[in-house]
C-alpha positions, 0 to 999 in steps of 0.5 A: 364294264368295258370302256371305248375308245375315241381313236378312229382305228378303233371304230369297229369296236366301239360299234360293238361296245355301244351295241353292248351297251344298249343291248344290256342296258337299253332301253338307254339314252346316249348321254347314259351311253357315252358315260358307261363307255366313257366315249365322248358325246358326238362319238357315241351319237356317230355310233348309235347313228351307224347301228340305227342305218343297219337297222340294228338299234331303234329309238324307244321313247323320251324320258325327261329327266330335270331340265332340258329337251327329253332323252331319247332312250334306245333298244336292240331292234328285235326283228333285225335278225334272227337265229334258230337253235336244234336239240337233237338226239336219237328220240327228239328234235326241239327248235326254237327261232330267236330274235336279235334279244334272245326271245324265243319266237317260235318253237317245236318238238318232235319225238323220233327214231331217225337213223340215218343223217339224211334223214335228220338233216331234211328234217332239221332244214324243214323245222327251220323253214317252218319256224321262219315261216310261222313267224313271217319271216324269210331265210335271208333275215336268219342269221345262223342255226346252232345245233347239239348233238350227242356226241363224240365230236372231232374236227373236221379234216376238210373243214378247219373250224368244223366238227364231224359228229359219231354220236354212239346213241346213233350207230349209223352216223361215222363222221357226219358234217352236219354243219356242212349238211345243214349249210347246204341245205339252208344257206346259213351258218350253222355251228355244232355243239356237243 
């Protein structure tokens, strides 16, 4: 288990280990937290409060353990964001909308024969509007979408970080941006997987 930190400068960090702590460990009481992070007390109570303001972490229950007031245990709110991911291939679509701990929310699968990439990028975007739509929820609260596709992949010569796919299965996609299509159209970080 990593350990924090009490430096300010390294704030940031500790946000991100404390999340981790509750997110693997939770539900979670703060006392738990600071020895597992070895932070100290008012550290990790900064903390949890900072990620309870962003809506990222809620208080579950209260557990008594010996004397004293009872613990207030902590969890990864679930409906703080959300992710969609796409299999796609030459014969099927599946996707699956995701809360903020991983549970599958929504899901769908399609059978298909699309050939070319407008075709399977309308079709990806409304799987991903008809997902967030079933679960009541906006675009705005998706935080990104990830993508397989077959492959080859290569880096994108106009987009450093990006990938364009030629999956072989699909003879008329060369050097297709998907990501960058799939952006556009959703407004939503989108990453490629072979």
């Amino acid at each position: 288990m990593r350990t924090g930190t009490n430096l300010t400068h390294a704030k940031q960090y500790n946000l991100r280990l404390v999340y981790e702590t509750i997110r693997l460990h939770g539900p979670i009481a703060r006392v738990e937290i600071a020895r597992k992070t070895e932070l100290t007390a008012q550290t990790v109570s900064n903390l949890v409060r900072a990620l309870m303001e962003s809506n990222l972490v809620q208080e579950t229950d209260r557990v008594s353990v010996g004397r004293g007031a009872p613990s207030i245990r902590l969890s990864v709110n679930p409906d703080a964001g959300f992710s969609i991911g796409l299999d796609f291939d030459q014969d099927h679509l599946s996707a699956v909308l995701v809360d903020l701990t991983g549970a599958v929310r929504q899901r769908a699968s399609h059978r298909l024969n699309l050939t070319t990439p407008e075709e399977a990028t309308a079709l990806m975007a409304e799987q991903a509007r008809t997902l967030v739509a079933q679960q009541r929820i906006t675009m705005e609260q998706v935080w990104s979408v990830g993508i397989g596709v077959p492959g080859p992949m290569v880096p994108s010569k106009t987009r450093p970080g990006s990938y364009v796919v030629n999956p072989r299965s699909l003879p008329t996609w060369r050097d297709v941006p998907i990501d960058a299509l799939l952006e556009e159209e959703l407004g939503v970080p989108v990453l490629v997987e072979n």
